[in-house]
C-alpha positions in Angstrom: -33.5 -23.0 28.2 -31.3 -25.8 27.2 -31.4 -28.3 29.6 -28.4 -30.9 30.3 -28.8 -34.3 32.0 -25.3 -35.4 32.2 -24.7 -38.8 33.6 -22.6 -42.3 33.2 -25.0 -44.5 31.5 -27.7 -45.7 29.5 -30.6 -45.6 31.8 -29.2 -43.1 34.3 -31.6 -40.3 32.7 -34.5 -42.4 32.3 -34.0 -43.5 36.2 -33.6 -40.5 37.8 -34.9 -37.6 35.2 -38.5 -39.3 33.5 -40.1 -36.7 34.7 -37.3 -33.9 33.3 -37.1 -35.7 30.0 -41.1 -36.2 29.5 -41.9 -32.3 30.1 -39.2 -30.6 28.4 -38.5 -33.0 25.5 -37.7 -29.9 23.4 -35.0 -28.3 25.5 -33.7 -31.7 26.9 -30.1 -32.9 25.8 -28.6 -35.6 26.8 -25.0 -36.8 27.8 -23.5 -40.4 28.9 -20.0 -40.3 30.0 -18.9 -43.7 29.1 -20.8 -46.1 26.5 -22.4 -48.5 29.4 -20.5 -51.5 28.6 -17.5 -52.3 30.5 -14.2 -53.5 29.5 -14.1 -56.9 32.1 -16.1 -59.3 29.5 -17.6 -61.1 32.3 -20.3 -57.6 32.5 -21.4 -58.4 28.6 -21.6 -62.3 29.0 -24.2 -61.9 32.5 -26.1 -60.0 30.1 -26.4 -62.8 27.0 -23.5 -61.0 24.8 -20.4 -62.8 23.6 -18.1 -60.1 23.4 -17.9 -56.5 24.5 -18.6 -54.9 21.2 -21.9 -56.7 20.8 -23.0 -55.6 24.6 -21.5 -51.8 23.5 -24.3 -52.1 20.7 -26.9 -53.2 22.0 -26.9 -50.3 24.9 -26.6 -48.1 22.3 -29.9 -49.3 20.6 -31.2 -49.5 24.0 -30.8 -45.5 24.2 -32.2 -44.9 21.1 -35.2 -46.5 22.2 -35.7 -44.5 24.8 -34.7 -41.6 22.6 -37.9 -42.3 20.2 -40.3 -42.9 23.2 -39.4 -39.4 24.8 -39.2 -37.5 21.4 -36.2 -36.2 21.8 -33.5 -36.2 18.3 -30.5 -38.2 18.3 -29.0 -35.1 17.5 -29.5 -34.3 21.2 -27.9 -37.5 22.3 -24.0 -36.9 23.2 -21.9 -39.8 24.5 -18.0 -39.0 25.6 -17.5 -42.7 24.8 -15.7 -43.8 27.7 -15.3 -47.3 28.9 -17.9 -48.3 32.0 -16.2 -48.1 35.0 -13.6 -45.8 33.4 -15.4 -42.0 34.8 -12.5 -41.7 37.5 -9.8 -41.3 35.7 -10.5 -39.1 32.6 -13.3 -36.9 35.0 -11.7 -33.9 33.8 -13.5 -34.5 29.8 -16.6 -34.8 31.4 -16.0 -31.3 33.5 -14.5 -29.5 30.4 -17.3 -30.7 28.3 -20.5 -29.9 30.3 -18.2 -26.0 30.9 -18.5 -26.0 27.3 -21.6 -27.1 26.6 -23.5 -24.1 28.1 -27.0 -25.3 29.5 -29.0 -23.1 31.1 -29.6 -26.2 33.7 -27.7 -29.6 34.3 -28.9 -32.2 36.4 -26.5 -35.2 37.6 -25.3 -37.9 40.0 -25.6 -36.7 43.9 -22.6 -38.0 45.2 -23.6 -41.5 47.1 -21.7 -44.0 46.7 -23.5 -46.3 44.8 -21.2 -46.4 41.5 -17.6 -45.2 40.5 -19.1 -43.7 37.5 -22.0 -41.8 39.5 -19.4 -40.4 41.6 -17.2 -39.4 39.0 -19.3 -37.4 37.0 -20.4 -35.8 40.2 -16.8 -34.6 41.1 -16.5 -33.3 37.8 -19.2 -31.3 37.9 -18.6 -29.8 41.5 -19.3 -26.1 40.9 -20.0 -25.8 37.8 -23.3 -23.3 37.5 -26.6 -24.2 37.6 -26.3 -27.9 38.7 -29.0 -30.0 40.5 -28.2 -33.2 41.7 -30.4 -36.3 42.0 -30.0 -39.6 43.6 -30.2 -43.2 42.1 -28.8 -45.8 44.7 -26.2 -46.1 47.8 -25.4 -49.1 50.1 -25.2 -47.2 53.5 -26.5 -49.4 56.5 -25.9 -52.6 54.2 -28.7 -52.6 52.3 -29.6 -51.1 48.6 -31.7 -48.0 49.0 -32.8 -46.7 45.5 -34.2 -42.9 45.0 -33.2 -41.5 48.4 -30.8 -38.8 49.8 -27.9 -39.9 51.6 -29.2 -37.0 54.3 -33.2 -37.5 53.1 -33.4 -33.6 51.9 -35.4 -33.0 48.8 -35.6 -29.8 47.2 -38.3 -30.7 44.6 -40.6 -34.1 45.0 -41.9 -35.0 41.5 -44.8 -37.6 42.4 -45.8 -39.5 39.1 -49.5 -40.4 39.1 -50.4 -44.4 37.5 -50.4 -42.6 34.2 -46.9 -41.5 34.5 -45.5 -44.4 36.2 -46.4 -46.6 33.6 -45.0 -44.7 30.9 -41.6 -44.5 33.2 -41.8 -48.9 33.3 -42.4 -48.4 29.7 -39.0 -46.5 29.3 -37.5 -48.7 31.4 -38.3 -52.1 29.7 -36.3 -50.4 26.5 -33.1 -51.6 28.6 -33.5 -55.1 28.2 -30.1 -55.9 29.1 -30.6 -54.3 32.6 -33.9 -55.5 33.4 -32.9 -57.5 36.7 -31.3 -54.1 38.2 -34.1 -51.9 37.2 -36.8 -53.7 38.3 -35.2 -53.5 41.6 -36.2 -49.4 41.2 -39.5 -47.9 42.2 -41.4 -45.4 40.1 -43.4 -43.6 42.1 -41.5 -40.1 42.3 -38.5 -38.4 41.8 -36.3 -36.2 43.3 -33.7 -33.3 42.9 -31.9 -30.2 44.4 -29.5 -28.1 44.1 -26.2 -29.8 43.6 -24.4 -30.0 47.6 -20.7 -28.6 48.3 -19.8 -31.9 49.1 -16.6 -32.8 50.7 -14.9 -35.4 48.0 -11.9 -36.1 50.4 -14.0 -38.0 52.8 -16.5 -40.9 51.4 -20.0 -39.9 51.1 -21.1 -42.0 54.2 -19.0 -43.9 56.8 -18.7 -47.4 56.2 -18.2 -50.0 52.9 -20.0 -48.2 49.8 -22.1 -50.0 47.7 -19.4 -50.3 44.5 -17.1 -51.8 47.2 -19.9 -54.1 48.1 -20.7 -55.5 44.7 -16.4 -55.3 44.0 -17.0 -53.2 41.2 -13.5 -52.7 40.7 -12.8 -50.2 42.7 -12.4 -49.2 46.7 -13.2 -45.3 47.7 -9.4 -45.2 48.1 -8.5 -45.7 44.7 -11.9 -43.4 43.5 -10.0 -40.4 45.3 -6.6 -40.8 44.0 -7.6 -41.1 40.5 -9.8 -38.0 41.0 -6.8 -36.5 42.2 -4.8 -36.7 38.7 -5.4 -33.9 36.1 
């Protein structure tokens, strides 16, 4: 079975799909929506890079890391190429090319809140076949809550022993550029389900979402109409 984990970023798969990626390295592909570095310079100066192409790179070796840690060929590595914070508006590439692409099983973004991009690839891939979901982060109540359900409902609970936890961290630290967000994540499990009919013309949760929190460029508002274009 070809398996898909089709996400927005460079560390996406690692956060929420170790466990995925460690015991199926030979089925796993992977796709990123957008190349992880976004077009607003200040993103690649906070992270010690001078210009946006060096930042670009530098995720990209990041990946690769990763790639060689987990075993699995570049050749199974697909990035759509988009700019960071760019998902929303050309969602519909992301949706034609996961239709395309065939796998027996995808797993994505639950739809949360947390990131324009999370959301976005989780609109595009609202009923598609044979999607599970899983969750990274969302703001609701005020306060960053990593690894959780918006509604707390877990279909499968992947528990990762010492062993396997430190392997994860070892993944992890391959991200250098990101190491002051990811050490905010714990390691300790992971969690997934059947992707939810959710209803993307309300917000995920009442209240200010985390992307409108940090200012990340966009409101919910603005998220919806651009999911509205085709």
């Amino acid at each position: 079975m070809r398996i898909l984990i089709a996400v927005a970023h460079a560390d996406d798969e690692t956060l929420g799909c170790f466990s995925i990626m460690q015991d199926h390295p030979a089925e796993v592909h992977i796709l990123h929506a957008t190349d992880s570095a976004p077009r607003d310079l200040k993103y690649a100066l906070r992270s010690g890079f001078d210009t946006r192409a060096d930042y670009q790179a530098a995720r990209r070796a990041e990946m690769q890391a990763v790639l060689a840690k987990a075993g699995i060929p570049e050749e199974r590595y697909h990035c759509l190429g988009l700019a960071d914070l760019e998902a929303p508006v050309y969602w519909p590439r992301i949706r034609d090319y996961v239709d395309a692409f065939g796998a027996g099983r995808v797993y994505t973004h639950a739809y949360e809140g947390g990131h324009p991009d999370h959301d976005a690839v989780a609109f595009a891939l609202s009923g598609l076949p044979n999607v599970w979901e899983f969750p990274l982060y969302h703001g609701h109540g005020g306060e960053f809550v990593p690894h959780s359900f918006l509604d707390g409902a877990a279909e499968a609970v992947v528990e990762l022993d010492p062993d396997r936890q430190s392997a994860k961290r070892s993944w992890l630290d391959s991200f250098q550029s990101q190491t002051r967000v990811l050490n905010k994540f714990p390691t300790h499990r992971e969690l997934f389900r059947p992707m939810r009919a959710y209803d993307f013309t309300r917000p995920p949760h009442p209240g200010e979402l985390y992307y409108e929190q940090r200012k990340l460029g966009w409101t919910w508002r603005e998220w919806r109409t651009a999911t509205l274009v085709t």
